[in-house]
N, C-alpha and C positions, 0 to 999 in steps of 0.2 A: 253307680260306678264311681270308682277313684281315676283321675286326673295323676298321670304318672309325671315325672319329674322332668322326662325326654315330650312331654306336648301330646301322646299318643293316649290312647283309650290301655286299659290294662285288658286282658286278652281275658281271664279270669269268668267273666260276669256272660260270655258270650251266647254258652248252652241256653240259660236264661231267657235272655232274648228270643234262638230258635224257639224254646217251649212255647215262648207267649205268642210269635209270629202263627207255629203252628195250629195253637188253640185257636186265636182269631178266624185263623181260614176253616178248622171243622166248624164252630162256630155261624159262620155265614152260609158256608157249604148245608149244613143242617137247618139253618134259620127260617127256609123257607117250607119246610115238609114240621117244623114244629106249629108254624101258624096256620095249619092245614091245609096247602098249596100241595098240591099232587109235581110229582120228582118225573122227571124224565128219565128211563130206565133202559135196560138195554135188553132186545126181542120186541119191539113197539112196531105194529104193520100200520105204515102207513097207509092211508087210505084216500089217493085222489079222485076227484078232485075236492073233497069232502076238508082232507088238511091242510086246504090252503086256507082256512076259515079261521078265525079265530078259538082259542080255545082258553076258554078262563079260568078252569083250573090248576093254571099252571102262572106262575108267579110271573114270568118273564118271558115274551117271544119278538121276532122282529120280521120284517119283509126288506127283502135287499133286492136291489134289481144295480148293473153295475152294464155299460154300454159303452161303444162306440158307433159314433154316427157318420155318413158322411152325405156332403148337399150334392144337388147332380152340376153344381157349379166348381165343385172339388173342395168346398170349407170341411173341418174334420172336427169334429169332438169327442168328445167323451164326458158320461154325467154316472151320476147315482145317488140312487133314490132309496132313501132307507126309511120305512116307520118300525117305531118300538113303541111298546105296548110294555108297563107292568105296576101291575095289582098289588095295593097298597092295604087291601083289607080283604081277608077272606072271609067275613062273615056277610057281603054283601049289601043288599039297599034293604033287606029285611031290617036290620036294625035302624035305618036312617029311611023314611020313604020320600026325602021329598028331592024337589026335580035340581036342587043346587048340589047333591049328595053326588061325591067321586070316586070311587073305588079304583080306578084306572088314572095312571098316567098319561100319557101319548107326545113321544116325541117323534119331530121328522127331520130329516139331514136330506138337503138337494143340494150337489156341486157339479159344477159344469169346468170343463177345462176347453179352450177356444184353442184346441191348436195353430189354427190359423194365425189369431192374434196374439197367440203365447199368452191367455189371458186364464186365470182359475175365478172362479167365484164360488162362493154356498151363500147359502140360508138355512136357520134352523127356524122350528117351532117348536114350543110345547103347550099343551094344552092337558086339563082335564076332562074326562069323559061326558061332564054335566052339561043340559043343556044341545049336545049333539057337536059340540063345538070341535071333538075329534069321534075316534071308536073304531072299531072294527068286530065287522057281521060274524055271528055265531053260524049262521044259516048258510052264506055263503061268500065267495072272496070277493071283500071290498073294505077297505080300512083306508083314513082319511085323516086328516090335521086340517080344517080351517080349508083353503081350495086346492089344497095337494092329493093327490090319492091315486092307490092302485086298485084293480077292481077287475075281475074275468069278468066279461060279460058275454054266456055261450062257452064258445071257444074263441075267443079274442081276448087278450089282456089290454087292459087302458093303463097309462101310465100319465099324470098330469102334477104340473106345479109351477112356479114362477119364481126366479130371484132377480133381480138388478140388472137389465137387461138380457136376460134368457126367459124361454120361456119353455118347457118343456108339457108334449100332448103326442106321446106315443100308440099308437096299437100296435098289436102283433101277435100273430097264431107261434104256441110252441112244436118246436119241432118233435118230442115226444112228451109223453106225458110220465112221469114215474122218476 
């Protein structure tokens, strides 16, 4: 692009740019079902509690949990608790078998907000899946960073993690399931 005389972009060149904007996004949009990552579609029956599990062929998933709390002294917060999950190789540990090999990403977001003390805090992590150091079960819901994690156990969900003076260790039955 030419530099116009007035300090402005010349208007000219702009379609351009949509084309290439556009391309990039089918691009990434496609990027994952080229490197054989199964696409999220539309008609998919859920099936709990089976998809709360982790599911690996699918390039990218997350777990959110998002609350308000209150103490029975009247303190009030609010936290939430996120892991993501996403797969960096779809060809798996068949081609790499040893125990430093990571196919997985895993990050986690915990922020706490102290309405009492008008206070916000987070922590993140990230981790690689080698070594056990993050993951999350194929078999059944439990996914982890280091000592943060959510986890059904039965019909109870655990919720657990820690940042800078907070420390979050929830249970609790959902009110439906679906």
């Amino acid at each position: 692009m030419h530099k116009s005389t007035r300090g402005g972009w010349r208007r000219a060149g702009w379609p351009w740019w949509l084309v290439l904007c556009l391309g990039c996004l089918f691009a990434t949009v496609s990027h994952g079902a080229l490197l054989g990552f199964k696409q999220a579609v539309p008609g998919y029956a859920l099936q709990f509690p089976a998809d709360h599990a982790a599911h690996p062929d699918y390039r990218t998933e997350w777990w959110y949990y998002t609350g308000h709390l209150q103490t029975t002294t009247g303190k009030r917060y609010g936290y939430q608790l996120t892991f993501f999950r996403h797969r960096v190789d779809s060809s798996g540990p068949t081609l790499n078998p040893s125990k430093w090999f990571a196919d997985n990403i895993y990050m986690a977001h915990l922020a706490i907000t102290d309405e009492t003390a008008r206070r916000f805090v987070y922590g993140e992590k990230r981790n690689r899946a080698a070594l056990g150091l993050a993951g999350a079960s194929e078999q059944r819901y439990h996914v982890w960073n280091e000592d943060w994690l959510a986890e059904r156990l039965g019909s109870v969900q655990h919720l657990a993690g820690e940042i800078p003076g907070y420390k979050l260790n929830l249970t609790g039955r959902a009110e439906s399931e679906g």
